[in-house]
C-alpha positions in Angstrom: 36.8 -28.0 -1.0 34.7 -25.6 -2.5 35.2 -21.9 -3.8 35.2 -18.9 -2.2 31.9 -18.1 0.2 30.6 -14.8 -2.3 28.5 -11.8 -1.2 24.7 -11.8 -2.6 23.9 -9.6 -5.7 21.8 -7.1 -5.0 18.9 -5.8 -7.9 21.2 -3.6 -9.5 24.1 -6.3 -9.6 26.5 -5.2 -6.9 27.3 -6.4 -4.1 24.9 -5.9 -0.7 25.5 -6.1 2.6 23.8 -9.9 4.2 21.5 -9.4 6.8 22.0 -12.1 10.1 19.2 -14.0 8.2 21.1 -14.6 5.5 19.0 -13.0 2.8 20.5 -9.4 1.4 19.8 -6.2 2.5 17.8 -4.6 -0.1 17.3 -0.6 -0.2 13.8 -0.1 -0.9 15.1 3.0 -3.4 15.7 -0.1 -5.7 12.0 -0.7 -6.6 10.1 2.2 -8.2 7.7 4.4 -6.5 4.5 4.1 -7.3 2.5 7.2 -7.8 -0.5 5.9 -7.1 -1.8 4.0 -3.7 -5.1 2.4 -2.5 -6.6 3.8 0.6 -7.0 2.3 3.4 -10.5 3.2 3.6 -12.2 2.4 0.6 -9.9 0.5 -1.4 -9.5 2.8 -4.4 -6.5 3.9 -6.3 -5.2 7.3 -5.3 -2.3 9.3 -6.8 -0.3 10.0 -4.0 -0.4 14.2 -4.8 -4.3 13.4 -4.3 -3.7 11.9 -1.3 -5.0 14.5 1.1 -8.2 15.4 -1.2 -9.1 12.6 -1.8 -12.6 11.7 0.0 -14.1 8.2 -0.5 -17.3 7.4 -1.5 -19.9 5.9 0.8 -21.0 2.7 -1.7 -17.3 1.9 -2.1 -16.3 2.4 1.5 -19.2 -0.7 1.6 -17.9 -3.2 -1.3 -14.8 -2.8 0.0 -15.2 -3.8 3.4 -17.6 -6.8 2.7 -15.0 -7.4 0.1 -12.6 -7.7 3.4 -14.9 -9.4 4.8 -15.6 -12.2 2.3 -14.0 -15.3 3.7 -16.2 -14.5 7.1 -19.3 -13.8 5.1 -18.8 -17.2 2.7 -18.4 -19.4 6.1 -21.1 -18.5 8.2 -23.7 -21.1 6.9 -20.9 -23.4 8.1 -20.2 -21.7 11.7 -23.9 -21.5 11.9 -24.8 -25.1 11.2 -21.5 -26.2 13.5 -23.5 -24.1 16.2 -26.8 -25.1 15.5 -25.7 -28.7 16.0 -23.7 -28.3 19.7 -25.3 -28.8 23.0 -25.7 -24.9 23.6 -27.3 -24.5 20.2 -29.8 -27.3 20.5 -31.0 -25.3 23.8 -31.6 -22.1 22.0 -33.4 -23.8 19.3 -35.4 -25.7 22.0 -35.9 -22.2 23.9 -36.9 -20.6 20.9 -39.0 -22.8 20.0 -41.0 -23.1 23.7 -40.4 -19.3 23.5 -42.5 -18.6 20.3 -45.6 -17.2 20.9 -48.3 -19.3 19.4 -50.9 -18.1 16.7 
């Protein structure tokens, strides 16, 4: 038999109520604040009094949404030569190429 079925510790050490999951109920006043955040926008760390001044600048509003955009940008040669190589894609090359207007 084993022992007594015991309540999860929560980060302080006490006692916390078990959510139906099985996993504790954490307070989020538990983990610090922090006083700084990125925005959403541009990426860049803002104190979170300098939230509503804070204005982003256009070249980082860019790296920051190719950097989003990264996995898309680093598979396109790959979606593009899967294309390229289906029925519908061997048309449009073949269109293209009738298409062209000779020199």
């Amino acid at each position: 038999m084993e022992g007594p079925l015991r309540r999860p510790l929560d980060v302080a050490g006490s006692e916390s109520e078990t959510a139906k999951d099985g996993f504790p109920e954490i307070a989020m006043s538990s983990f610090f604040a922090s006083r700084h955040m990125p925005c959403a926008d541009c990426g860049a760390s803002v104190a979170a009094e300098e939230r509503d001044e804070h204005t982003c600048d256009p070249e980082r509003v860019l790296e920051f949404r190719l950097f989003q955009l990264r996995d898309g940008v680093a598979g396109f040669d790959t979606d593009l030569r899967g294309y390229l190589d289906s029925p519908e894609g061997r048309f449009e090359q073949w269109l293209a190429e009738r298409d062209r207007p000779s020199s």
